[in-house]
C-alpha positions as CSV (number, residue, x, y, z in Angstrom):
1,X,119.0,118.4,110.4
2,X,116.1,118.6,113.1
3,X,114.6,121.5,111.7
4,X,114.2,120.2,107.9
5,X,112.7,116.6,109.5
6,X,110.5,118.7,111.7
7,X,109.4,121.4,107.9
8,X,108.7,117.6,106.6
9,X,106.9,116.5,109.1
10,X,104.9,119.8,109.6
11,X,104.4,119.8,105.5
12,X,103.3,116.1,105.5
13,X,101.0,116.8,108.2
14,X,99.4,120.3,106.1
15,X,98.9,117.8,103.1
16,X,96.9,115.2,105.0
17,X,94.6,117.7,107.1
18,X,93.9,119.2,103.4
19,X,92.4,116.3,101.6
20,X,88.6,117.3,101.7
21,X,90.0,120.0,99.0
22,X,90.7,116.8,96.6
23,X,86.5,115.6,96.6
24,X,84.5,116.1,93.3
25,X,81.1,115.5,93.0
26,X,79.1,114.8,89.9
27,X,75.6,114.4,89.7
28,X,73.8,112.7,86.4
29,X,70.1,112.9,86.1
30,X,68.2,112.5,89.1
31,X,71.0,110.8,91.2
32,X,71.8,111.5,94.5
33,X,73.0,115.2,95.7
34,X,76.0,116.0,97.8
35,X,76.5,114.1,100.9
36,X,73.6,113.0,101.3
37,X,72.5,109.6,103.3
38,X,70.4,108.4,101.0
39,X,72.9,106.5,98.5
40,X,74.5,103.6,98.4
41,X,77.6,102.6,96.5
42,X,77.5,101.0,93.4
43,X,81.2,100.3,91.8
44,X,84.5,101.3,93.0
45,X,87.8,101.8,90.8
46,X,91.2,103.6,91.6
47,X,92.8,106.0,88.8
48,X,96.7,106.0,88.4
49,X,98.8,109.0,87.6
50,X,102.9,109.3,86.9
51,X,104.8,112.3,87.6
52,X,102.7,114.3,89.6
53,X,99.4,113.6,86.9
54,X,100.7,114.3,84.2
55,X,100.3,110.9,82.6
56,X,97.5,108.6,83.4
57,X,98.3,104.6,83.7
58,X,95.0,103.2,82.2
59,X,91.9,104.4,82.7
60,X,90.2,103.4,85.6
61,X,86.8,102.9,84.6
62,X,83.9,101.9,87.1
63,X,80.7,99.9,86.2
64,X,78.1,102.5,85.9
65,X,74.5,101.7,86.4
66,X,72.3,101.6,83.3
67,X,69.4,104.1,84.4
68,X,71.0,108.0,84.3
69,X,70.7,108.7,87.7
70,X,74.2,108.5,89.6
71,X,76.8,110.6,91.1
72,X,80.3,110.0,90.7
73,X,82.6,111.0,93.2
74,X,86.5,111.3,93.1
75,X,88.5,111.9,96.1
76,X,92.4,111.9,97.0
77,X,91.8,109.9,100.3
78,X,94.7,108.7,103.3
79,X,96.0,105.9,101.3
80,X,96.1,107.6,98.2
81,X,98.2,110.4,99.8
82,X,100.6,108.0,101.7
83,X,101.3,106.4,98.1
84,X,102.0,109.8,96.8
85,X,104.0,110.8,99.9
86,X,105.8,107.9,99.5
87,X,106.8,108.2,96.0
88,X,107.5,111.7,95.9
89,X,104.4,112.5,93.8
90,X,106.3,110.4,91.1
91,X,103.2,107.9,91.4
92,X,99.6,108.7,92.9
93,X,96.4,107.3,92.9
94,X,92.4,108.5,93.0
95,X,89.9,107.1,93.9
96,X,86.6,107.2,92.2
97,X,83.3,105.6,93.8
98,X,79.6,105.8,92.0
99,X,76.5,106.0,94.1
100,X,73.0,105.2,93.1
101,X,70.0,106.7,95.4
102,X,68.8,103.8,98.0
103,X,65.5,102.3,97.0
104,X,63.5,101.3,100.5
């Protein structure tokens, strides 16, 4: 019994150290690049999934700005993760954030 808590812990802690892996970057136009300083956030949504993806619940869709120059960024972050770990993958979650470049 120890050792199959410990192969969950040890797995749960594997799938949380990982999550950089889940982070897709899109640029449009002349938006902002990468990680770069220079953005600011301009909408936020979350994306939800049954049975390990397979179906999406809705359509999470963010405001995007009106000019084509963004980046949109998804990412499987901590919270997302715990609702998945929690569920058993049956539910999960992404987040998706757009950035606009920050006009001084």
């Amino acid at each position: 019994m120890k050792n199959y808590f410990a192969t969950i812990v040890l797995l749960l802690a594997l799938m949380f150290s990982f999550q950089s892996c889940y982070v897709n970057r899109t640029t449009i136009g002349d938006g902002p690049v990468g990680k770069s300083g220079d953005k600011v956030q301009y909408s936020k949504t979350k994306q939800v999934y049954l049975f390990w993806g397979g179906i999406a619940v809705g359509q999470g869709q963010p405001a995007t700005p009106t000019a084509p120059h963004y980046q949109v960024k998804t990412s499987f972050n901590f919270w997302d993760g715990v609702i998945s770990a929690l569920t058993g993958g049956i539910v999960s979650t992404r987040s998706v954030k757009i950035y606009t470049k920050n006009d001084k």
